[in-house]
N, C-alpha and C positions, 0 to 999 in steps of 0.2 A: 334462614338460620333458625328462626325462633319455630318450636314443636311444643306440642300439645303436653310436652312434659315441664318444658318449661315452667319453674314453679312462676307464681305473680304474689309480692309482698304487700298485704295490707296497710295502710298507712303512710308508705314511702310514694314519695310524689318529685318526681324531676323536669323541672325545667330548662328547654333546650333551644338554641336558634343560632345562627350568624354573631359572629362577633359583631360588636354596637347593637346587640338585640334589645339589649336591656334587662337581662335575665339578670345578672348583682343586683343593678336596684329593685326591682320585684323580689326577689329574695330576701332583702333585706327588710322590705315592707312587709312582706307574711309572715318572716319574721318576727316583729313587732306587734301585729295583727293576731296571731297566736298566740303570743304573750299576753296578751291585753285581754282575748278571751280563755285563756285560763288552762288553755293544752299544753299536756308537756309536749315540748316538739325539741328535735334540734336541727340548726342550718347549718349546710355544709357545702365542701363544693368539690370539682375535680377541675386541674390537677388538687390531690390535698394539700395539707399544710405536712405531713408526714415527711419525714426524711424523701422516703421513693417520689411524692411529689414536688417537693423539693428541685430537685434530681430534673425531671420532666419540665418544670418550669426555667430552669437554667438556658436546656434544649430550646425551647422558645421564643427566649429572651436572644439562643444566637452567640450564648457565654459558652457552649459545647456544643460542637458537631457531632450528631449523631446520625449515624445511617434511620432510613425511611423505617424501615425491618425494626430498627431496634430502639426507637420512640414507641412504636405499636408495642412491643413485647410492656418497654416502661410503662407504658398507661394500663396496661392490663395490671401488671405488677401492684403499681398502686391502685387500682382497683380493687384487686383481689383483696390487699391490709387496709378498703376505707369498709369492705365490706365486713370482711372476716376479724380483723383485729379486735387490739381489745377499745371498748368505750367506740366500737364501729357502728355502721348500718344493724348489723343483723341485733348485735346486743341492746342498741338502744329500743329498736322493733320491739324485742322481747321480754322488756318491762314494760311497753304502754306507749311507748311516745312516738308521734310522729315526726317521721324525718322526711325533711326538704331538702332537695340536692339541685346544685345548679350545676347542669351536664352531670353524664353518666355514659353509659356505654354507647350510645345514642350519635356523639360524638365522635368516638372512635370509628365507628361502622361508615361516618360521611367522611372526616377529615385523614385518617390514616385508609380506609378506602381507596383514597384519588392519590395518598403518597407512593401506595407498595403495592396499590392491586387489595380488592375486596377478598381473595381467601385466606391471607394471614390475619386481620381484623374480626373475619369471623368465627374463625377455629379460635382465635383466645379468648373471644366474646361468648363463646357459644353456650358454656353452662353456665355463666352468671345470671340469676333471675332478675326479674322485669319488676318495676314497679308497679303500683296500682293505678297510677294517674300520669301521664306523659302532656305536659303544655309545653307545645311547640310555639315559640316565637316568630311567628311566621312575618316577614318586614325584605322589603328592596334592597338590593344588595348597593345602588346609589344613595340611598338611603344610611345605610347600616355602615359604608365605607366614610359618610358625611359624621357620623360622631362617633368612629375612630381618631378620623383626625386633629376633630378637637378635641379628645383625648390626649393626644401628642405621641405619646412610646407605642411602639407596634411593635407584635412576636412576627416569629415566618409568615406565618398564615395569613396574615391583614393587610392582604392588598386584594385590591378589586377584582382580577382574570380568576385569582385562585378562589375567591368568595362568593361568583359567578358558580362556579363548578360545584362550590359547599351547596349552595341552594338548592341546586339541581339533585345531589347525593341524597340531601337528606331528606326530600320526594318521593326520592327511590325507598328507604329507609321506612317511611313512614306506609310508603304501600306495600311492604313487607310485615309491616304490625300489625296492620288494618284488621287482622282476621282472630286478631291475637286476643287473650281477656283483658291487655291492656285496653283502659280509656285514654283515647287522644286524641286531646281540645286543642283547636289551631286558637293561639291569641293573635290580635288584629296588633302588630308591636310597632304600628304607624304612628297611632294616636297618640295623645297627650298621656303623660305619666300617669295621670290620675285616669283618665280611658281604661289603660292598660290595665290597672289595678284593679278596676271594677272588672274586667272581664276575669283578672287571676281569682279575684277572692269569691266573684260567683261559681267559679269550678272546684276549687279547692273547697269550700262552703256547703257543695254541694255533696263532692267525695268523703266529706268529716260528718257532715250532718251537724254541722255549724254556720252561725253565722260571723260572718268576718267585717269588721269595719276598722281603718285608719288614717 
Protein backbone atom coordinates (compact mmCIF):
# COMPACT_ATOMS: atom_id res chain seq x y z
CA UNK A 1 0.00 0.00 0.00
CA UNK A 2 2.30 2.53 1.11
CA UNK A 3 4.71 4.24 -2.18
CA UNK A 4 7.65 6.14 -2.38
CA UNK A 5 5.16 9.05 -2.79
CA UNK A 6 3.66 8.65 0.08
CA UNK A 7 4.34 11.92 2.01
CA UNK A 8 5.85 11.05 5.98
CA UNK A 9 4.83 14.18 8.58
CA UNK A 10 7.53 15.46 10.75
CA UNK A 11 6.64 15.65 14.29
CA UNK A 12 3.38 13.47 14.19
CA UNK A 13 4.07 10.21 16.24
CA UNK A 14 1.33 7.41 16.60
CA UNK A 15 1.13 4.82 18.93
CA UNK A 16 -0.49 1.49 18.01
CA UNK A 17 -1.09 -2.14 19.58
CA UNK A 18 -3.91 -4.71 20.78
CA UNK A 19 -6.55 -3.30 22.82
CA UNK A 20 -5.15 -3.56 26.83
CA UNK A 21 -1.94 -2.48 25.16
CA UNK A 22 -1.70 0.36 27.07
CA UNK A 23 -1.31 2.86 24.52
CA UNK A 24 -4.15 5.74 26.57
CA UNK A 25 -1.98 5.50 29.49
CA UNK A 26 1.45 6.09 27.58
CA UNK A 27 -0.42 8.85 25.79
CA UNK A 28 -1.40 10.33 28.44
CA UNK A 29 2.14 10.27 30.21
CA UNK A 30 3.86 11.91 27.01
CA UNK A 31 1.45 13.88 27.26
CA UNK A 32 2.50 15.38 30.49
CA UNK A 33 6.17 14.73 29.71
CA UNK A 34 5.80 17.31 26.84
CA UNK A 35 4.23 19.58 28.79
CA UNK A 36 6.71 19.62 31.53
CA UNK A 37 9.52 19.94 28.92
CA UNK A 38 8.09 22.80 27.14
CA UNK A 39 6.93 21.45 23.52
CA UNK A 40 4.01 22.58 22.02
CA UNK A 41 2.37 19.27 21.34
CA UNK A 42 -1.20 18.21 21.13
CA UNK A 43 -2.85 14.42 22.12
CA UNK A 44 -5.27 13.03 20.46
CA UNK A 45 -6.75 9.95 19.43
CA UNK A 46 -8.97 7.68 16.89
CA UNK A 47 -11.81 6.99 16.86
CA UNK A 48 -12.07 11.22 17.61
CA UNK A 49 -14.03 12.95 19.84
CA UNK A 50 -15.66 14.60 16.47
CA UNK A 51 -19.20 14.14 15.52
CA UNK A 52 -17.79 11.18 12.67
CA UNK A 53 -16.04 9.62 15.74
CA UNK A 54 -18.61 9.87 17.71
CA UNK A 55 -20.58 8.00 15.24
CA UNK A 56 -17.78 5.14 14.98
CA UNK A 57 -17.62 4.72 18.70
CA UNK A 58 -21.35 4.05 19.03
CA UNK A 59 -20.63 1.05 16.29
CA UNK A 60 -18.33 -0.24 18.84
CA UNK A 61 -19.89 0.10 21.84
CA UNK A 62 -22.84 -2.26 19.69
CA UNK A 63 -25.44 0.85 20.29
CA UNK A 64 -25.45 0.67 16.05
CA UNK A 65 -25.22 -2.05 13.61
CA UNK A 66 -23.15 -1.26 11.07
CA UNK A 67 -22.00 -3.38 8.13
CA UNK A 68 -18.02 -4.45 8.06
CA UNK A 69 -17.91 -2.26 4.62
CA UNK A 70 -19.29 0.70 6.30
CA UNK A 71 -17.24 1.01 9.90
CA UNK A 72 -14.16 0.99 7.41
CA UNK A 73 -15.60 3.81 5.02
CA UNK A 74 -16.49 5.71 8.94
CA UNK A 75 -12.95 5.51 10.18
CA UNK A 76 -11.61 6.64 7.19
CA UNK A 77 -14.29 9.54 7.32
CA UNK A 78 -13.17 10.55 10.53
CA UNK A 79 -9.84 10.34 9.66
CA UNK A 80 -9.79 12.32 6.80
CA UNK A 81 -11.60 15.52 9.49
CA UNK A 82 -8.80 14.46 12.44
CA UNK A 83 -6.38 15.03 9.73
CA UNK A 84 -7.72 17.74 7.48
CA UNK A 85 -10.21 19.86 9.59
CA UNK A 86 -9.94 22.68 11.30
CA UNK A 87 -7.63 22.78 14.72
CA UNK A 88 -6.52 19.01 13.08
CA UNK A 89 -3.37 17.04 12.41
CA UNK A 90 -2.15 18.82 9.45
CA UNK A 91 -2.89 22.55 11.13
CA UNK A 92 -1.44 22.01 14.43
CA UNK A 93 1.81 20.36 12.35
CA UNK A 94 1.95 23.65 10.64
CA UNK A 95 2.45 26.07 13.46
CA UNK A 96 5.18 23.93 15.19
CA UNK A 97 3.69 21.48 17.40
CA UNK A 98 4.01 18.22 17.83
CA UNK A 99 1.10 15.79 17.58
CA UNK A 100 0.60 12.47 19.38
CA UNK A 101 -2.02 10.12 18.29
CA UNK A 102 -3.01 6.96 19.83
CA UNK A 103 -4.02 4.76 16.75
CA UNK A 104 -4.09 6.03 13.18
CA UNK A 105 -4.55 4.33 9.99
CA UNK A 106 -2.41 1.50 11.34
CA UNK A 107 -5.40 0.28 12.88
CA UNK A 108 -7.68 0.21 10.19
CA UNK A 109 -5.24 -1.69 7.87
CA UNK A 110 -5.22 -4.70 10.93
CA UNK A 111 -8.80 -4.52 12.43
CA UNK A 112 -11.17 -3.52 9.50
CA UNK A 113 -8.59 -5.80 7.26
CA UNK A 114 -9.90 -9.16 9.12
CA UNK A 115 -13.65 -7.54 9.07
CA UNK A 116 -14.25 -6.96 4.97
CA UNK A 117 -11.12 -8.24 3.52
CA UNK A 118 -7.74 -6.08 3.21
CA UNK A 119 -8.69 -4.11 -0.20
CA UNK A 120 -11.41 -1.79 0.91
CA UNK A 121 -9.07 -0.71 4.00
CA UNK A 122 -6.38 -0.08 1.84
CA UNK A 123 -7.94 1.94 -1.20
CA UNK A 124 -9.38 4.53 1.83
CA UNK A 125 -6.00 4.37 3.59
CA UNK A 126 -3.98 4.72 0.67
CA UNK A 127 -3.30 8.63 0.33
CA UNK A 128 -3.27 9.48 3.88
CA UNK A 129 0.43 10.21 4.86
CA UNK A 130 2.49 8.31 7.39
CA UNK A 131 3.70 9.73 10.46
CA UNK A 132 7.31 10.25 11.47
CA UNK A 133 7.55 7.79 14.40
CA UNK A 134 5.13 4.60 14.53
CA UNK A 135 5.49 2.73 18.38
CA UNK A 136 4.03 -0.27 18.19
CA UNK A 137 2.79 -1.84 21.36
CA UNK A 138 3.91 -4.99 20.88
CA UNK A 139 2.34 -7.38 24.22
CA UNK A 140 0.41 -11.24 24.29
CA UNK A 141 -2.73 -11.21 23.42
CA UNK A 142 -3.47 -13.40 27.01
CA UNK A 143 -1.96 -10.79 28.16
CA UNK A 144 -3.74 -7.89 26.69
CA UNK A 145 -7.23 -9.77 26.90
CA UNK A 146 -6.28 -10.14 31.06
CA UNK A 147 -6.63 -5.98 31.39
CA UNK A 148 -9.50 -5.77 29.27
CA UNK A 149 -11.38 -7.45 31.68
CA UNK A 150 -10.47 -5.71 34.40
CA UNK A 151 -11.48 -2.95 32.58
CA UNK A 152 -15.10 -4.33 32.55
CA UNK A 153 -16.94 -2.72 29.19
CA UNK A 154 -15.82 -4.35 25.84
CA UNK A 155 -16.54 -3.02 22.03
CA UNK A 156 -16.92 -5.84 19.18
CA UNK A 157 -13.35 -6.27 18.84
CA UNK A 158 -12.30 -7.48 22.63
CA UNK A 159 -12.32 -10.86 22.85
CA UNK A 160 -9.50 -13.21 22.58
CA UNK A 161 -10.00 -15.48 18.86
CA UNK A 162 -10.60 -11.95 17.15
CA UNK A 163 -7.29 -10.40 19.17
CA UNK A 164 -5.33 -13.59 18.09
CA UNK A 165 -6.03 -12.53 14.48
CA UNK A 166 -5.21 -8.47 15.40
CA UNK A 167 -1.79 -9.64 16.29
CA UNK A 168 -1.16 -11.47 13.55
CA UNK A 169 -2.50 -8.56 11.09
CA UNK A 170 -0.67 -6.17 12.46
CA UNK A 171 2.78 -8.25 11.67
CA UNK A 172 1.67 -8.25 8.46
CA UNK A 173 1.15 -4.38 8.51
CA UNK A 174 4.34 -3.57 10.04
CA UNK A 175 6.19 -5.79 7.42
CA UNK A 176 4.72 -3.79 4.94
CA UNK A 177 6.23 -0.30 6.41
CA UNK A 178 9.41 -1.76 7.13
CA UNK A 179 10.91 -0.25 3.92
CA UNK A 180 8.97 2.78 4.34
CA UNK A 181 10.74 6.43 5.83
CA UNK A 182 8.67 5.68 8.72
CA UNK A 183 10.48 4.79 12.01
CA UNK A 184 9.09 1.72 13.82
CA UNK A 185 9.97 1.04 17.41
CA UNK A 186 8.50 -2.29 18.73
CA UNK A 187 7.71 -1.20 22.82
CA UNK A 188 8.22 -4.28 25.17
CA UNK A 189 3.95 -3.25 26.48
CA UNK A 190 4.73 -6.48 28.94
CA UNK A 191 6.61 -4.65 31.47
CA UNK A 192 5.58 -2.40 34.28
CA UNK A 193 4.05 0.96 33.49
CA UNK A 194 6.98 2.83 34.30
CA UNK A 195 9.23 0.00 31.86
CA UNK A 196 6.96 0.94 29.27
CA UNK A 197 7.51 4.62 29.72
CA UNK A 198 11.08 4.50 29.59
CA UNK A 199 11.25 2.62 26.44
CA UNK A 200 8.32 5.41 24.99
CA UNK A 201 10.14 8.60 26.14
CA UNK A 202 13.59 7.14 24.82
CA UNK A 203 12.10 6.94 21.25
CA UNK A 204 9.98 9.76 21.31
CA UNK A 205 13.21 11.81 22.96
CA UNK A 206 15.16 10.60 20.53
CA UNK A 207 12.61 11.62 17.27
CA UNK A 208 12.26 15.39 19.09
CA UNK A 209 15.75 15.73 20.04
CA UNK A 210 14.57 15.96 23.58
CA UNK A 211 14.78 14.69 26.62
CA UNK A 212 11.69 13.44 28.28
CA UNK A 213 11.13 12.58 32.05
CA UNK A 214 7.90 11.86 34.37
Amino acid sequence: METCATPTLRRFIVLEGLDGAGTTTQLRRLDEALGQTGIAHWATYEPTSLPTGRFVRQVLKGEVDARPETLARLYSADRHEHLYGPGGILERLGRGETVISDRYLFSSLAYQGLTCGPALPRLLNADFPLPELLLYFDLDVELSMARVERRGERDIFEHRAFQERVRKAYEEVLAEYARSPLTIVRIDASQSVDEVWAQVAAAVGQALGASLSA
